[in-house]
Structures are given as C-alpha cells and as structure tokens.
C-alpha positions as CSV (number, residue, x, y, z in Angstrom):
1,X,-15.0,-3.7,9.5
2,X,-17.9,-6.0,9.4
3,X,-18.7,-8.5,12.2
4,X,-21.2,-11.5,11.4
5,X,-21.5,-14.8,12.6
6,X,-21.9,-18.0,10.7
7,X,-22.7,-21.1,12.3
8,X,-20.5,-20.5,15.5
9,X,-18.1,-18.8,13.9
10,X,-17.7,-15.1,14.7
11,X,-16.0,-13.5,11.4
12,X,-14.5,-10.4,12.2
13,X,-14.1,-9.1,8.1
14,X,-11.9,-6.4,6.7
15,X,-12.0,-5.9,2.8
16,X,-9.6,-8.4,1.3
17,X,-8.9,-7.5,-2.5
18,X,-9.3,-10.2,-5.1
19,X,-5.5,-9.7,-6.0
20,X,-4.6,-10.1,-2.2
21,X,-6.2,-13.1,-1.9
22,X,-4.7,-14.6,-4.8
23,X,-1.7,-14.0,-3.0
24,X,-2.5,-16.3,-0.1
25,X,-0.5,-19.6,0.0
26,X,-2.9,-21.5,2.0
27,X,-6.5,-21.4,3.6
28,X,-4.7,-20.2,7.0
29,X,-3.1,-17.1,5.4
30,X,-6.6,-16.3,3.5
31,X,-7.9,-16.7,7.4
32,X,-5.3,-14.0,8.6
33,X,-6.0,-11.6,5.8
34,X,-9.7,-11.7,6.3
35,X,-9.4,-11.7,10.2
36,X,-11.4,-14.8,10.9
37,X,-11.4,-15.7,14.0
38,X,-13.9,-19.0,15.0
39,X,-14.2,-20.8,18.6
40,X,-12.5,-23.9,16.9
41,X,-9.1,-24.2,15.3
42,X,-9.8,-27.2,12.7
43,X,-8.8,-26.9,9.3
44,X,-12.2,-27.4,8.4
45,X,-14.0,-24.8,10.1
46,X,-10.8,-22.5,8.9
47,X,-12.1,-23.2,5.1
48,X,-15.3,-23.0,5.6
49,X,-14.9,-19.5,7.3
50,X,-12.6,-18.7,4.7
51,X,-14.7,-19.4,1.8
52,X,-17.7,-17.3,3.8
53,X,-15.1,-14.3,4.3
54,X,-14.3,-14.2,1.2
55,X,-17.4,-14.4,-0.5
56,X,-18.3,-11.1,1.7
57,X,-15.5,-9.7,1.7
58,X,-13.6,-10.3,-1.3
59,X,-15.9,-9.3,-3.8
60,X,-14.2,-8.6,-7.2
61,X,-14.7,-5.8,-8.9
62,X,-17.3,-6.3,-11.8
63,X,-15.4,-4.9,-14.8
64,X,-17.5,-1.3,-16.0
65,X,-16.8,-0.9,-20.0
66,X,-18.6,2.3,-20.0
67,X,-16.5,3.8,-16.8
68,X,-13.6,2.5,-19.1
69,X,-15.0,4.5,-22.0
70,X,-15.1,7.8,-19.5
71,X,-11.7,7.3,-17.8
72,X,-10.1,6.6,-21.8
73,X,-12.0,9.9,-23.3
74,X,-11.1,12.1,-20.7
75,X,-7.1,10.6,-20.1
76,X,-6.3,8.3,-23.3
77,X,-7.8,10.3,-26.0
78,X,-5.3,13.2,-26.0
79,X,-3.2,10.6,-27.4
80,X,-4.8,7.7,-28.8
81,X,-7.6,7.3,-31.1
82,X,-9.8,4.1,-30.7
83,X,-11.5,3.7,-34.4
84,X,-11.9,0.8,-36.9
85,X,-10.8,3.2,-39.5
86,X,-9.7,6.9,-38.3
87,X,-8.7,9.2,-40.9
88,X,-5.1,9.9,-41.8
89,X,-5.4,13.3,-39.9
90,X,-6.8,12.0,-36.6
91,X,-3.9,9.9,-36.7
92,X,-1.5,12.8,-37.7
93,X,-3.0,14.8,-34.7
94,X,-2.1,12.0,-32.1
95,X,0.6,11.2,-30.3
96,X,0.1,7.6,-29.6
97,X,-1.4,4.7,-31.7
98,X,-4.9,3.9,-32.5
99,X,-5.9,1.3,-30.0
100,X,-8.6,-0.2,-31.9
101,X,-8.3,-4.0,-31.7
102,X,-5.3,-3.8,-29.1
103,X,-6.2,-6.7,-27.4
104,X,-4.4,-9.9,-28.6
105,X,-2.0,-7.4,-30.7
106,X,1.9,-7.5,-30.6
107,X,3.4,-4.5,-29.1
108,X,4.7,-2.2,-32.0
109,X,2.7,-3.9,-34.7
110,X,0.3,-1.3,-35.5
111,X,0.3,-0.2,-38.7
112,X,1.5,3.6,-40.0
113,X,2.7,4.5,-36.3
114,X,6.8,5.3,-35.6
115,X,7.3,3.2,-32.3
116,X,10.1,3.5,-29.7
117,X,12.5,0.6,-30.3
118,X,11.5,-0.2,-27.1
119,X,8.2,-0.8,-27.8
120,X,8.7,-2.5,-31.1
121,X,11.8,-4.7,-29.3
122,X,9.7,-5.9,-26.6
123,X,7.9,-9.2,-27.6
124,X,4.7,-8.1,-25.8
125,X,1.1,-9.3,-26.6
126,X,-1.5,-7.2,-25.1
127,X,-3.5,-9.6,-23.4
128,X,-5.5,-8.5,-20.4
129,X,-2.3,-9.0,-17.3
130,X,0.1,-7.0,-19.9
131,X,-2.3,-4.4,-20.6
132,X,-3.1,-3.8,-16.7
133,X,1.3,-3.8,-15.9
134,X,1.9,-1.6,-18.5
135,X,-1.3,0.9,-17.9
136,X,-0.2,1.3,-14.1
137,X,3.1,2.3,-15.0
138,X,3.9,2.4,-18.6
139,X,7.7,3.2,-18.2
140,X,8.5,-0.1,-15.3
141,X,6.9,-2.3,-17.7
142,X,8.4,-1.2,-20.7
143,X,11.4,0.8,-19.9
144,X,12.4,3.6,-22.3
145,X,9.2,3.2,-24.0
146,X,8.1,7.0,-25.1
147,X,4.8,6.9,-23.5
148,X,5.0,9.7,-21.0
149,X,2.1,9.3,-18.8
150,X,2.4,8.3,-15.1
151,X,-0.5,5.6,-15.7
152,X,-3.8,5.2,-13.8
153,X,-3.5,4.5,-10.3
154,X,-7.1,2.5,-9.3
155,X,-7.2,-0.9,-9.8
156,X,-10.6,-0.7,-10.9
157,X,-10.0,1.9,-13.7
158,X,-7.5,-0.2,-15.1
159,X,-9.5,-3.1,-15.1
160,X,-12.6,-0.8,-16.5
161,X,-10.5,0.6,-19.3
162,X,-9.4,-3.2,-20.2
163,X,-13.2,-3.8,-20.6
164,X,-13.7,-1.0,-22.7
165,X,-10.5,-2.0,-25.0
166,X,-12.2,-5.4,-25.4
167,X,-15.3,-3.6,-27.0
168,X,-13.3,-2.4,-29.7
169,X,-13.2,-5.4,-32.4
C-alpha cells in the first residue's frame, strides 16, 4: 500500500493491474479499485486522482523478449522448435509445431505438422489476445486441442513469451 498526496488529495494506492483497470466502467469504479479517497467528491477531482493513481499504480508491465526467450527454452522447447528453417529431424523429434513466424498465422496452417482437427477446425489467427487465451490454458481456448500442457500462469510471462514470438520473423 502506498499513501501520497497530490494537491489535497490523499491517495491511499493498492496495485491496480493494467487488465483490471481496463475493466473499470467509469472514472468512479477506477477510483474504488485504486482506493482514492480525496477531501472533495467532484467528478473532477475523482479523474484527476484517478489518472494520478493510475499512473503510480497501474503501471503495465513492459513486455521482456529475452525473459520470453528463458521461460520458451526451458517450457516450450520440449515441444516446439522456433527456427526459420529447422531440419526435418528437429521437427521429427518434436511434438508440437515449429513456431517460427506464429504471429499473424492461422491456427493449423503450418506446414508438414499433423494437427488435431481441433486445431485445424478452429478459425484462429494468432494475434497477440489469442496467443495470451490460448497460452494460459490451451485446452479452454481450444477445447480438445492435443496440446497437453496446463499453460503458464503469470501474466507477465505470457505477455514476455508473446514478445519473444514477435522476434521470430
């Protein structure tokens, strides 16, 4: 909890995610998440303590490619290669498809890999939202898909790997 004071508003400040506050409907639900309190009840000192709670509180998280690059070698690359051109017997020797240009791909459209009919059925292009549903939980976003990995639970690695996927062009 942090406590500051601007102008004469006291700001009593929890952490408010990013994808919390996107979730507010209105300046006076941003107020309540962040737990700004002020010594008037205007809308415009509301918004104005908003905007100052959320620019200390709310910080996003700066996408790390090369965190990406540590959390995909040490959990994705059991499965899934991430060349330009890997050889015929990396490929043989994994059980998932190369990843290497994913972003902006259909789902199911690489090349020389046998995918799930749900996979290949299910009209998805891998932008950044899809990629960050499906890598939190692979089977809810694409049910009987036969990825069989629980997915990454942090917010942040998910967004990190993303970053790192968007290297690979």
């Amino acid at each position: 909890m942090t406590r500051f004071k601007a102008g004469s508003e006291q700001i009593e400040c929890r952490k408010v995610s990013p994808t919390r506050a996107s979730e507010a409907t209105n300046w006076h639900s941003l107020v309540g998440m962040a737990k700004v309190s002020t010594d008037r009840n205007s809308c415009h000192r509301h918004s104005r303590a908003a905007i100052v709670a959320l620019a200390v509180c709310g910080q996003a998280h700066a996408a790390n490619p090369s965190h990406g690059e540590e959390i995909f070698k040490t959990t994705c690359a059991a499965c899934h290669v991430a060349e330009r051109d890997p050889s015929r017997a990396d490929l043989a020797t994994r059980a998932g498809p190369n990843l290497w240009g994913v972003i902006g791909r259909k789902a199911g459209s690489y090349k020389g890999y046998a995918y799930s009919y749900a996979m290949r059925t299910s009209g998805i292009i891998w932008t950044d939202q899809q990629l960050g549903r499906y890598i939190a939980a692979p089977q809810k976003t694409v049910p009987n898909v036969r990825m069989n990995f629980p997915g990454l639970k942090n917010p942040n690695d998910i967004q990190d790997v993303i970053a790192y996927l968007h290297t690979l062009r």
